[in-house]
KEBAVEX-38685 format. One record per residue (C-alpha): x, y, z. Coordinates in steps of 0.5 Angstrom, whole numbers, plus 2048, in hexadecimal, padded with zeros to 3 digits. Example, Ala and Ser with C-alpha at 12.3 -4.5 7.8 and 13.67 -1.06 7.14 Angstrom:
% KEBAVEX-38685
8197F781081B7FE80E
***
This chain:
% KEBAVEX-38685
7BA7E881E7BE7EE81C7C37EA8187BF7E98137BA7F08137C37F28137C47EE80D7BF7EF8087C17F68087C77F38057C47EF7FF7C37F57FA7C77FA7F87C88027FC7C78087F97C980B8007CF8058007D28027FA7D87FD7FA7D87F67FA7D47F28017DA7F28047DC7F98047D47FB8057D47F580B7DA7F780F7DA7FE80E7D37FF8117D28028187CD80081E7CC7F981B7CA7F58227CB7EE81E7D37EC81C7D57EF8157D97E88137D27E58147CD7E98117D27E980B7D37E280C7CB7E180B7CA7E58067CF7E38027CD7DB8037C67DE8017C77E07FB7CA7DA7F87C47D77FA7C07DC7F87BE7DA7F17BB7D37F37B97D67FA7B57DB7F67B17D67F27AF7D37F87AD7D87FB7A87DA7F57A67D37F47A47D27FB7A07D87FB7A57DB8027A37E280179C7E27FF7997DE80579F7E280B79E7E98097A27EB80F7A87E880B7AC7EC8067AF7E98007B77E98037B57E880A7B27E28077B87E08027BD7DF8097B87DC80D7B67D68087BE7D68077BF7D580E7B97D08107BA7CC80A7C37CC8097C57CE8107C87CA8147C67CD8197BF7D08177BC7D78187C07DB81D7BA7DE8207B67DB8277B17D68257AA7DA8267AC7E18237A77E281D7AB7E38177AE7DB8197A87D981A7A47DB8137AA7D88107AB7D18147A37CF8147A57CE80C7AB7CB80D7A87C48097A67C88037AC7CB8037B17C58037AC7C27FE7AD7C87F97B47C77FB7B47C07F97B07C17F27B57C67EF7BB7C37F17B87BC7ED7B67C17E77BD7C47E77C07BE7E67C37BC7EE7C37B67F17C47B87F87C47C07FB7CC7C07FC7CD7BE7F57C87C57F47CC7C87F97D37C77F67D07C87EF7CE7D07F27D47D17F67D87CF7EF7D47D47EB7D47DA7F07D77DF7F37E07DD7F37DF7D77F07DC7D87E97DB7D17E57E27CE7E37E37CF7DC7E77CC7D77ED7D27D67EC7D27CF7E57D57D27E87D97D87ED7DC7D37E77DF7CD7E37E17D57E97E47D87EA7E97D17E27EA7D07E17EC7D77E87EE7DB7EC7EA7DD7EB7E77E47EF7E97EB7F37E57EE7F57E57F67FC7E87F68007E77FD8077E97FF80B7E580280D7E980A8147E88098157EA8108137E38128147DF80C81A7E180A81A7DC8038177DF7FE8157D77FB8117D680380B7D780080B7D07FD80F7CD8038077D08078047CC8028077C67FE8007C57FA8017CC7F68057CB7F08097D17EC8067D37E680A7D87E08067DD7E08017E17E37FC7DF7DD7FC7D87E07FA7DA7E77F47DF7E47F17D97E07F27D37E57EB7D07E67E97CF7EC7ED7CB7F27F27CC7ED7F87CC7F37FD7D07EE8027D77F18067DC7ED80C7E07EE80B7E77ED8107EA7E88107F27EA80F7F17F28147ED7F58117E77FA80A7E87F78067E27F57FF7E27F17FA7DD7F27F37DB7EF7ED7DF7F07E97DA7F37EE7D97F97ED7D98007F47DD8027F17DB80A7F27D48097F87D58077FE7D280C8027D980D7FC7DD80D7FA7DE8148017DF8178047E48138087E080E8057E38088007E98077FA7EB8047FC7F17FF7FA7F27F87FF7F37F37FE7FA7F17FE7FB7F98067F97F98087FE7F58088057F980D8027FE8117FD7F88118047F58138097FA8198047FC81B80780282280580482680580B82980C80982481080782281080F81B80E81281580D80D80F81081080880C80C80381280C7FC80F80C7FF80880F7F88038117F77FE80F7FE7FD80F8007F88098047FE80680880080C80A7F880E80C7F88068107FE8088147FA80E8157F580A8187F980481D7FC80981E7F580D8217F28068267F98058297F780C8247FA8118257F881881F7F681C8217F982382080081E81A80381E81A80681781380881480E80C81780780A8168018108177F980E8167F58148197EF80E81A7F080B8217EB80681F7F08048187F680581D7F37FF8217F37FB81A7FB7FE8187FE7FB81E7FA7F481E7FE7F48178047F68198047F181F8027EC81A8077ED81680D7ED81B8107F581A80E7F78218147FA8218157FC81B80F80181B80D80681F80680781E80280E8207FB80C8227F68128207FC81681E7F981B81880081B8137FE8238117FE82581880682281880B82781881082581381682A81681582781E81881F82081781A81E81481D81781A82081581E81B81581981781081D81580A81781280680F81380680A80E8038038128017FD80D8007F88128027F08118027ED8117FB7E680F7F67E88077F77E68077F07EC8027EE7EB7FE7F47E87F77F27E27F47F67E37EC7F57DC7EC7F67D97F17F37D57EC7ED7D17E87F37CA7E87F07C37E77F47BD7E57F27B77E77F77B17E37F77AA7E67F47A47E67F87A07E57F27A07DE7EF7A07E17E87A67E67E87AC7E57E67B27E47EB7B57EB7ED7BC7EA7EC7C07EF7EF7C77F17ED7CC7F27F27D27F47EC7D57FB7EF7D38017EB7D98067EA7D880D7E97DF80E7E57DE80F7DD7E480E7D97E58077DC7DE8037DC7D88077DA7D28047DD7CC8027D87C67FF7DB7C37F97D87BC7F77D67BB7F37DD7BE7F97E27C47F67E37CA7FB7E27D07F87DD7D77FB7DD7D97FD7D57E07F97D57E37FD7D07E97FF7D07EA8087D27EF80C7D57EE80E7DD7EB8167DC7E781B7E07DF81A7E17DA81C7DC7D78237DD7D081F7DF7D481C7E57D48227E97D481F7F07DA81A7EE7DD8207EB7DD8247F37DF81E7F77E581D7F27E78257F27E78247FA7EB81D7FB7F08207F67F18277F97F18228007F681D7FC7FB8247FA7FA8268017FE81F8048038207FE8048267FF80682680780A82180580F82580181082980781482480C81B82680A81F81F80A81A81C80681D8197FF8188147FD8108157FC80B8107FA8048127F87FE80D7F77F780C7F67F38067F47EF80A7EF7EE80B7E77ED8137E87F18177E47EF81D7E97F38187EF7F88167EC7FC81A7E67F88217E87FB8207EF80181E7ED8028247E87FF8297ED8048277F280A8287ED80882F7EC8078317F280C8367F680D8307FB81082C7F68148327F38168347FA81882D7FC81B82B7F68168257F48168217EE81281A7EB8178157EC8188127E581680C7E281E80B7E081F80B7E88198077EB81B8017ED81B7FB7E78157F87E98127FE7E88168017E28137FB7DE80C7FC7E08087FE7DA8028017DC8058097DC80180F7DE7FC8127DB7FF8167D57F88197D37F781B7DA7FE81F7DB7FC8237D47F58247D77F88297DD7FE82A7D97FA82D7D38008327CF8058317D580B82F7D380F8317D980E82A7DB80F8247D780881F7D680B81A7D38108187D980C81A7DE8078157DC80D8107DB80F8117E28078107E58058087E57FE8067E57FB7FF7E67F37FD7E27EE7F97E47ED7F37E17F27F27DD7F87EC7DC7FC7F07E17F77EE7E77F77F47EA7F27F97ED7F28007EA7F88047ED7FC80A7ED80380C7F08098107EE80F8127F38128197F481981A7F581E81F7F682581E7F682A81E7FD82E8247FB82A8297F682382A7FB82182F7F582182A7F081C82C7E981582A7EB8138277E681A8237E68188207DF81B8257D981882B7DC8188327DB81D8337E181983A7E28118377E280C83B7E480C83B7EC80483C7EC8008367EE7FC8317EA7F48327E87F382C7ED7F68317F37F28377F27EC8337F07EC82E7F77EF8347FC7E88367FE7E682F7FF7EB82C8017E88258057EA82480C7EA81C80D7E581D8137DF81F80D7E08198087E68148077E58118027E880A8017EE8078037F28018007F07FC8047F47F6801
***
């Protein structure tokens, strides 16, 4: 019985646990049933819940069993009325008994409000709910899809690589599945309806393919035995751009789990002539928990020769001047972070409750994640409770004064972030370093990047942003830059370094928007082989800029957060 007891827990949303059901399932700890089947449950449920719900009330459930709540009550019908295999509880335990004993009340209301909405079998109902719930929205007309997409966002598609280390066509995704046909834009994929069977090849990362967003990737031929990975966009450009070469020695990936970035490095290594019996890059991750995680991907993904993954290995705890470190060529840095651009492909799912009044309305509870960000969606509260995200369009910014506790977290994950970049400046035969988070945050991002430019790390090690004139063509043509109002807002009357280039040189990717990405940032750093006290800055800079730290170091020095006190989010793909 504690599956359900688990679950309703799960059927509103947490104060103390925001993000979507997935996250919130599989995050939690001390769970005694399988997380994949209380998800599965309450996901089930809340599909159902609007009819549920009005069975329920009508049968008047809740006032004759006072013992039963109302979300308890929702999965219980669900399971006696839909599941094949009934309610998952021994035939005697009171809860299953105070709903059982109405059974024939129950599956007569069923039965009423199916005929009044129009039905004419239960699985003619259940197809109709499945269609306008959850992925699977109602198919539209793309003339309808496309006013949808421009009034509310455009909608997210599934992005998979192709692992060119075991498919070494980059067309092979079509040769896996023959019923797919390729379309000539992105657009196209964004508002195919649903069972629409249509792929698309990227245009600014090699061998990546978009797909439709109510697509089941597992179901896909390819899926389970590596052929293809599971990898946002977004998430494929901080080893695209930091482009490591055979020459530039080891690659070392700083935060590696869950390992999509570190099998992506590999194989940009393979296709400039890396040999597979040559351990290249080195994969730290200080979770061990996480480490399990990185090396199932590794494996899946065919590189265990090519990776060496050091399981509960602290990257700070590195010393960049011992072996191996010292010879690493090339770093990729994607340290913990807000999340707040991560996309939760779940997160509009909504619940209905029950009222245990036969006059109330139903309680219809939101599951819409609330994001505490300001300057990307601001949060207005509807006249029903339910919280509505306002779409127009802002530049990324700082938090607001009023959102004190944002603001803290924030000043801590960046002094951390600038910690990692920093440290990694000091490996002396490193040349390339690519820094990401998936967040929207200025204080993350361009104020970092910033911070790390005018440190004396930078100056001593002769450190610069690698030019948008430099980047890889993919990146190159990105469109998406930085955040020039951000660099001027920690840059105020400072002309040592040039705002403009320097927002040029950093990427940044939005949610909602026809690129289908999740939000994003990455910039790389760079220094030449045979000047290792290159300017800093590295963009038409006053080659005698102040060696003083930022605003960002002095302000995060006596709170810096160590991993242990609060991680935040990592992308997990």
């Amino acid at each position: 019985m504690s599956l359900y007891y688990e679950a309703a827990k799960f059927l509103v949303p947490s104060h103390e646990q925001p993000g979507s059901l997935k996250s919130r399932v599989f995050n939690s700890k001390d769970l005694k049933s399988q997380p994949k089947q209380i998800y599965a449950l309450v996901a089930e449920a809340s599909k159902w819940s609007s009819v549920l719900s009005e069975v329920i009330t009508q049968s008047k459930l809740l006032q004759q069993e006072r013992k039963l709540s109302p979300g308890i009550s929702l999965l219980l019908v669900h399971d006696l009325l839909l599941s094949k295999s009934g309610i998952a509880a021994p035939a005697s335990h009171p809860l299953r008994v105070a709903v059982t004993r109405h059974k024939a009340r129950l599956s007569a209301e069923l039965t009423k409000i199916r005929i009044k909405r129009g039905f004419t079998s239960l699985d003619e109902l259940r197809t109709h709910l499945k269609s306008t719930t959850g992925d699977h929205a109602a198919e539209k007309s793309l003339e309808d899809t496309l006013l949808s997409s421009k009034a509310k966002g455009w909608p997210h598609p599934r992005w998979v690589r192709m692992n060119t280390l075991k498919v070494r066509q980059t067309d092979q995704f079509q040769a896996l599945n023959s019923d797919y046909e390729i379309v000539k834009s992105l657009g196209e994929v964004l508002t195919a309806s649903s069972g629409e069977k249509v792929f698309y090849m990227d245009r600014h990362v090699p061998d990546l393919v978009a797909l439709p967003p109510h697509t089941d990737v597992s179901r896909l031929n390819g899926y389970g035995n590596g052929s293809f990975i599971v990898q946002d966009k977004a998430s494929c450009f901080p080893a695209y751009l930091l482009d490591p070469r055979l020459e530039d020695g080891p690659c070392l990936d700083a935060c590696a789990a869950p390992g999509n970035k570190t099998t992506h490095l590999v194989a940009i290594l393979q296709g400039h002539g890396l040999e597979a019996s040559r351990s290249r890059v080195w994969a730290c991750e200080r979770d061990k928990a996480r480490a399990g995680i990185l090396k199932k991907m590794v494996h899946l993904a065919g590189c265990d020769d090519m990776v060496s993954v050091k399981a509960g290995q602290d990257f700070l705890q590195l010393d960049p001047h011992k072996a191996p470190w010292n010879a690493v060529g090339s770093l990729l840095l994607d340290p913990s972070c807000s999340g707040s651009g991560m996309v939760d492909r779940d997160e509009t799912i909504t619940v209905t409750l029950p009222s245990n009044r036969s006059d109330n309305k139903h309680n219809k509870v939101s599951r819409k994640r609330k994001r505490k960000t300001t300057g990307i969606s601001n949060i207005e509260s509807s006249s029903h409770g339910e919280a509505k995200p306002d779409t127009s369009k802002q530049r990324p910014s700082s938090p607001g004064n009023g959102d004190t506790e944002l603001s803290s977290r924030l000043r801590a994950l960046s002094a951390f972030q600038l910690r990692l970049l920093l440290h990694s400046f000091g490996f002396p035969n490193a040349r390339k370093i690519s820094y990401s988070t998936c967040s929207i945050h200025a204080e993350e991002n361009e104020y970092v990047v910033i911070a790390a430019l005018k440190s004396e790390e930078a100056k001593e090690h002769g450190w610069r942003l690698l030019r948008r004139d430099e980047q890889v063509e993919g990146m190159k043509s990105w469109l998406r830059r930085g955040d020039i109002d951000a660099c001027r807002d920690v840059l105020p009357g400072d002309h040592s370094l040039n705002q403009e280039d320097i927002a040029e040189a950093c990427i940044r990717c939005e949610v909602g928007t026809e690129e289908g990405t999740q939000g994003f940032f990455v910039a790389a750093f760079s220094r030449p082989v045979e000047d290792s006290r290159c300017d800093p800055a590295g963009l038409n800079g006053d080659r005698n800029a102040p060696s003083g730290t930022s605003e960002l170091i002095e302000s995060g020095a006596g709170d810096t957060m160590a991993p242990e006190k609060w991680e935040g989010f990592s992308d997990s793909e």
